[in-house]
N, C-alpha and C positions, 0 to 999 in steps of 0.2 A: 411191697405193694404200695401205692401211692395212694394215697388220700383223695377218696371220692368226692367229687363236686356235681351231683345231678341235683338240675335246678330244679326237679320236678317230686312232689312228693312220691308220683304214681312210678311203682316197679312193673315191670312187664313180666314175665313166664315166655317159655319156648313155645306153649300151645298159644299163647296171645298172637306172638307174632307167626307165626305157621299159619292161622286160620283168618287172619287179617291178607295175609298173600305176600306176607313182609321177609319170607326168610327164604335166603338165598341158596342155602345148603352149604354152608362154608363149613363146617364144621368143627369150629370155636368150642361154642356149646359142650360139644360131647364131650371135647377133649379135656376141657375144664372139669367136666363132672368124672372123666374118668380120673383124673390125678386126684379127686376126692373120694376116688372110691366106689363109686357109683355107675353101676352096671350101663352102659348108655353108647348107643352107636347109629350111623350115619346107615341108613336104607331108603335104598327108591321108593317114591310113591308109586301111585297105578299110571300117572304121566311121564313118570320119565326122570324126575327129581329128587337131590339128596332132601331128605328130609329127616329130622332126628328123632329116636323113640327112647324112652327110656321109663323109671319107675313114674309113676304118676305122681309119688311126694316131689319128683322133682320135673316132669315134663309141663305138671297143672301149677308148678306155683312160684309167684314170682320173687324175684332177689337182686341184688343191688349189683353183684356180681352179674349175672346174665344181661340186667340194663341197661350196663355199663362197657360191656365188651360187645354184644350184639351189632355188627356192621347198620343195623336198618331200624333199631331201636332209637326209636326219637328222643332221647335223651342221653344216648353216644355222643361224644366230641365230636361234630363235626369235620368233613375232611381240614379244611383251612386253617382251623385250630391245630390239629394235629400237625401239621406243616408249619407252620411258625413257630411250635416247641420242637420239632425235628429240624427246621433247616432255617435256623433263626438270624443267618448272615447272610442269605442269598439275596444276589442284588437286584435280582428281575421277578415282576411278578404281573400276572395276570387274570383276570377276573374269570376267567375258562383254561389258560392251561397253569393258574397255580404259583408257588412260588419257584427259581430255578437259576440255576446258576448260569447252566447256557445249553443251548438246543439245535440240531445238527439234521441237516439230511444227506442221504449217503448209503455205503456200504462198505462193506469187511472186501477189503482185497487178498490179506496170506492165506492161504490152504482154500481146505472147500466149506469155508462156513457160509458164503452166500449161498451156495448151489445145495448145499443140504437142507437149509432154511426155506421158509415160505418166501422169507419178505429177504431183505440184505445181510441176514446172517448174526447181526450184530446181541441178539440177546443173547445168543449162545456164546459168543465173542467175549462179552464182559463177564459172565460167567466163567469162561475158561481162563482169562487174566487174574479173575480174585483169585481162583484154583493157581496158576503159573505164580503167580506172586507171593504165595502163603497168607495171603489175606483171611481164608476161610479153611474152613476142609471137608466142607459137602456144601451141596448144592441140592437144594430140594425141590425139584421141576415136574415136570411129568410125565410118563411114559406108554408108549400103546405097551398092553400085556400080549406075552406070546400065545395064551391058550382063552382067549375072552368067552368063550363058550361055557367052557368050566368057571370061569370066575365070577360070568354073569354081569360083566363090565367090560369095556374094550381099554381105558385109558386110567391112571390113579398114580397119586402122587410116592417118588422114592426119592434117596440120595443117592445123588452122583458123585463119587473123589475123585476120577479119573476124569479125562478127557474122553475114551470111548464109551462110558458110561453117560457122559454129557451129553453126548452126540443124539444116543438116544432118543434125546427131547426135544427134539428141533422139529421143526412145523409148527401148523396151527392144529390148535383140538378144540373142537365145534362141540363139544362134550363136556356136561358137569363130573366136576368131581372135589372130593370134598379134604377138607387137610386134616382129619382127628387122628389118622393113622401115621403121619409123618411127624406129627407134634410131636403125639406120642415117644418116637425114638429119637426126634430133638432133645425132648424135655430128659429121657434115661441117658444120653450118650453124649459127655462132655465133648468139648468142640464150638467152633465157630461155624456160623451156617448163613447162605444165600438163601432165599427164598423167591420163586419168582410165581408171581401171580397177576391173577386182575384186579381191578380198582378195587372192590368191595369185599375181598380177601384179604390184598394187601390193608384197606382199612383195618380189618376184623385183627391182621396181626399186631397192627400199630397199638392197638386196643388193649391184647390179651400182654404187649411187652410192658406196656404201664399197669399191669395187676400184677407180674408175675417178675418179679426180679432172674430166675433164668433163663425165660425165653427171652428177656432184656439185652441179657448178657453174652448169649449165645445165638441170637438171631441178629448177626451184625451190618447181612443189607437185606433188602426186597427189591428185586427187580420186578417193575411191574408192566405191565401189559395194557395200550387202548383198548376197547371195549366198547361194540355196538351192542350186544345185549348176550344174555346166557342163556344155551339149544338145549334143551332134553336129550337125553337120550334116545328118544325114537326118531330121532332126525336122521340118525344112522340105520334106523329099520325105513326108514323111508325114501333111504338110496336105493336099498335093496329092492325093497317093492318095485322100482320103477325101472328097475337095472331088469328084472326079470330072475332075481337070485334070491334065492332060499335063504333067508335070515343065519338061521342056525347052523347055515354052510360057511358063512362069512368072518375069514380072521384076521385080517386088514384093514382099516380102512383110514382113508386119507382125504381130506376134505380139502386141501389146494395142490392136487397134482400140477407139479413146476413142468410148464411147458416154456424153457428161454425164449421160444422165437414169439411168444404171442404175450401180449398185453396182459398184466399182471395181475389185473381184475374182473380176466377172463375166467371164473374159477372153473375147476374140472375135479367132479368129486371120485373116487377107484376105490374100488372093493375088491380085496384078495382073498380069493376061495379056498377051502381045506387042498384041493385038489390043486394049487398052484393057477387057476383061472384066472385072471385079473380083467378088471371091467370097469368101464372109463364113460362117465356121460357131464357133459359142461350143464354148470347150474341153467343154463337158458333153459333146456329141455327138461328140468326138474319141474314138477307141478309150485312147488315150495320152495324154487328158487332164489325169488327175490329178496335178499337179507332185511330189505327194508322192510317189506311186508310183515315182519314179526312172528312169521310162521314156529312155534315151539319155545317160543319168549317165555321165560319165568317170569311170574307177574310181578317179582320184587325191583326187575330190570323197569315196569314203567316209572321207583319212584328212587332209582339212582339218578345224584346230577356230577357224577363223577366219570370223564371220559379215558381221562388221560392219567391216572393213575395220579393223583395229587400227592399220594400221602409215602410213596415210595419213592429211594437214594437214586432211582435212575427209572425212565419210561420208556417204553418200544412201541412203534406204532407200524402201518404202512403211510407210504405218501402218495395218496390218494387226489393228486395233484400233476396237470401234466409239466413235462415230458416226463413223469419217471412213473406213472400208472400205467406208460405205454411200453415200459422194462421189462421182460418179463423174466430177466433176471431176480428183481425185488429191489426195493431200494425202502429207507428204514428213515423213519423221523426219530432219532433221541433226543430227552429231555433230561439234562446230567443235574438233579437237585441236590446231588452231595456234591463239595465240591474235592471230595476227594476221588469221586469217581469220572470227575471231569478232567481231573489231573492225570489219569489212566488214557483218557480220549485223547487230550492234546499232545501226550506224550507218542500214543502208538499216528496221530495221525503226522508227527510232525519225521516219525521214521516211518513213516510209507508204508506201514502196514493198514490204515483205513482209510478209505476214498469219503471225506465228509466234506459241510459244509457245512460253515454255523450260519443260523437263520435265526429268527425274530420268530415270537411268541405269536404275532400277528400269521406269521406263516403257516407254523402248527397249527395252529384254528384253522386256518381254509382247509387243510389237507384230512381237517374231518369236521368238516360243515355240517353236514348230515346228520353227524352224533348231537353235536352241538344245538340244535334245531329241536331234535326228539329231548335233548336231556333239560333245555333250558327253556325254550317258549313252551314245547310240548311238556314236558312237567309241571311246567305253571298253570297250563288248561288243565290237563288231568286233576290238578289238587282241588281245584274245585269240583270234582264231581269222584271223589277217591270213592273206594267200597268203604262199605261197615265194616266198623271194626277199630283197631288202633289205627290212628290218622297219623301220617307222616311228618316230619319235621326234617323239613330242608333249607337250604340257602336259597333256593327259589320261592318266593310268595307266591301261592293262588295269584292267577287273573286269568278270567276269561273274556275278557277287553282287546288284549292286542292283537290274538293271532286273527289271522283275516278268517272270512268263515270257510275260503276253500281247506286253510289249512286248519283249522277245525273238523273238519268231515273228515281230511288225511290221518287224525290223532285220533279221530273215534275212530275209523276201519283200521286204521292197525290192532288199536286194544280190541277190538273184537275176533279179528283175522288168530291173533297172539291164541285168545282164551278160546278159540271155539276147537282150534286146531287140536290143542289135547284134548280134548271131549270124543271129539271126532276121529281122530286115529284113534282113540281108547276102543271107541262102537266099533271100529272096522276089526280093528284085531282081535276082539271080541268076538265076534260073527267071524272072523278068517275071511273076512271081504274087505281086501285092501281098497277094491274100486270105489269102495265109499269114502275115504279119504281122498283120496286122489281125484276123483270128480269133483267132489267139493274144494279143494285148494284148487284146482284150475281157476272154475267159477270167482271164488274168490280171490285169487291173484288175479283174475281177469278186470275184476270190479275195483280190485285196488291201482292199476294199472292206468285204467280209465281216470279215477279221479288225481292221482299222483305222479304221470307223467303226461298230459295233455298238453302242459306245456314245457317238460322238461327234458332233459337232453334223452331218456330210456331211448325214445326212437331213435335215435341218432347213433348210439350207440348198440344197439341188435343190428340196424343195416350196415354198419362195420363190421360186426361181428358173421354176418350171413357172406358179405363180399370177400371177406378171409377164408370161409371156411366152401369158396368158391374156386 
């Protein structure tokens, strides 16, 4: 355990940051308190999200431990710090995408890892290389379960040793889920281990490997993931709804069905029914559609300024950039901050097994402008008007000076679009009146629509989208 340095006298608690709207659901927390012994586990709230329970000696009171590892606890290492004790020779560095050895866009050409993948195949790729190589000997990613009904969850973290165990875990999951249960058999079962997650995960483990000398020792990379913001689980009861299917009939679901011939940020969400039925409706025609819009946002997503996974040996994005958002093959932005995982990249791209291109740091910023936008001017507005509670500590300073005031009113409607949304599916499904959600997210998609693309490309891109599907 490495000698703590918080520069703050004030310790936090799990209830501090949970009721401030600061915790993610990662589930750090628990995992720590179970290797202490202490009875404590990850369950959904009434929205949709992991949140932690445990004895009250230890959910009410705060510790230097919990302060210290908490991804959203203002007195955690910041990402950037963590990145300069992790990747302390890299020679490129960027005020948004971090510190990095070198950065690629492309995709996987051997076998079918693009075509199984959302995006260009490539997270699964590097994963299967540490695996082919003996760099590691699991892989802890995440997988849809076969019976979600019984389980009560559709998606949760396992390890993968094999290759069709890997396979698995390919696509995107638009779904919380939380890591206490895969620590867990990290932390019992010797071995080297991949982890791949989002920014604020990956943070939380960067965290828990400086407390904990064997998850140091045995957590040998993180493959981390971009990140516009973390869905609830009722985002997948809210395909249902609009699909016309019975929630509790539903054991599938997939949230970017790969259509190759069409544009790759055409998404298409499918729900596979007990009965074998499958049912397909493109995010346009969803009430809740629009990502931007914040629909089922964890509130701890408005005070992340981390897009691009800063604090993980290698990043996976899409490239949300044309010509390759018009793919709809996938096509993958990586950021290789080890450079021992860049030495993996140059080596398979210079045998023809990956279709890459190294880009500039400048690049990856445009191909998620968008992120960048909400996590950095909009974070800076939000700090100034944060809720009660524990205040946040970020790399971005309060100012509500710069942004213009249209994009001002864009920062308010989303945070409210974000928090009304669970409130509001909560009532409906409460009452068994879906219509009440779903009328209200039109309206309000309609009202965010108006003030956030009046002059932005959205039209431009539905009457694209309408002439295709002509």
């Amino acid at each position: 355990m490495r000698e703590r340095s918080i520069d703050t006298p004030q310790l936090y608690s799990p209830e501090g940051i949970v009721n401030s709207g600061l915790c993610i659901g990662c589930g750090s927390c628990a995992a720590q308190a179970q290797l202490q012994g202490i009875d404590t586990k990850m369950k959904f709230d009434k929205y949709g999200l992991y949140k932690p329970e445990g004895p009250a000696s230890w959910y009410m009171t705060p510790s230097e431990s919990f302060t210290a590892t908490c991804p959203f606890s203002p007195a955690a290492r910041k990402e950037d710090e963590l990145a300069v004790h992790n990747f302390p020779a890299s020679p490129n560095h960027s005020e948004t995408v971090g510190r990095f050895e070198s950065s690629y866009v492309g995709h996987v050409l051997e076998q079918d890892f693009r075509l199984q993948g959302s995006s260009g195949g490539m997270v699964t790729w590097v994963a299967s290389e540490l695996l082919r190589k003996g760099l590691i000997d699991g892989v802890a990613h995440v997988i849809a379960l076969k019976d979600p009904q019984a389980d009560g969850r559709f998606f949760k973290y396992r390890i993968a040793r094999n290759q069709d165990e890997l396979n698995e875990g390919a696509k995107s999951r638009y779904y919380p889920v939380e890591m206490s249960e895969v620590l867990q058999v990290i932390r019992d079962t010797p071995g080297r281990y991949a982890v791949v997650a989002l920014p604020c995960m990956t943070k939380a483990l960067q965290l828990l490997r400086e407390e904990d000398e064997i998850f140091k020792a045995r957590i040998s990379f993180t493959l981390g993931l971009f990140c516009g913001h973390m869905k609830s689980a009722h985002f997948a009861e809210s395909f249902a709804w609009q699909m016309g299917a019975p929630f509790k009939a539903v054991k599938e679901v997939e949230y970017r069905y790969k259509y190759p011939d069409r544009p790759a940020n055409w998404y298409n969400a499918m729900l596979r029914l007990e009965d074998g039925t499958q049912l397909n409706k493109d995010w346009w025609h969803l009430a809740d559609g629009d990502w931007g819009a914040g629909f089922f946002m964890s509130s701890a997503c408005n005070f992340c300024d981390d897009v691009v996974s800063e604090t993980a040996d290698v990043a996976f994005g899409d490239a949300w950039v044309e010509p390759y958002s018009s793919d709809g093959k996938g096509t993958n932005v990586v950021i290789a901050r080890s450079a021992l995982v860049k030495d993996l990249i140059v080596a398979a791209i210079q045998e023809g097994r990956l279709q890459l291109e190294e880009v500039s740091g400048d690049f990856v910023e445009q191909t998620q402008a968008a992120g960048f936008r909400q996590r950095r001017e909009g974070l800076a507005y939000r700090l100034t008007w944060a809720p009660k509670g524990i205040q946040p500590n970020k790399r971005v300073q309060p100012d509500a000076d710069r942004p213009e005031r249209s994009r001002k009113v864009i920062y308010r409607t989303r945070y409210w679009i974000s928090k009304l949304s669970h409130s509001m599916f909560w009532i409906a499904r409460k009452t068994g009146m879906p219509g009440i959600y779903i009328s209200w997210a039109r309206v309000a998609a309609s009202f965010y629509h108006g003030i956030a693309y009046h002059k932005g490309n959205f039209g431009e891109m539905k009457k694209r989208y309408v002439e295709f599907k002509k």
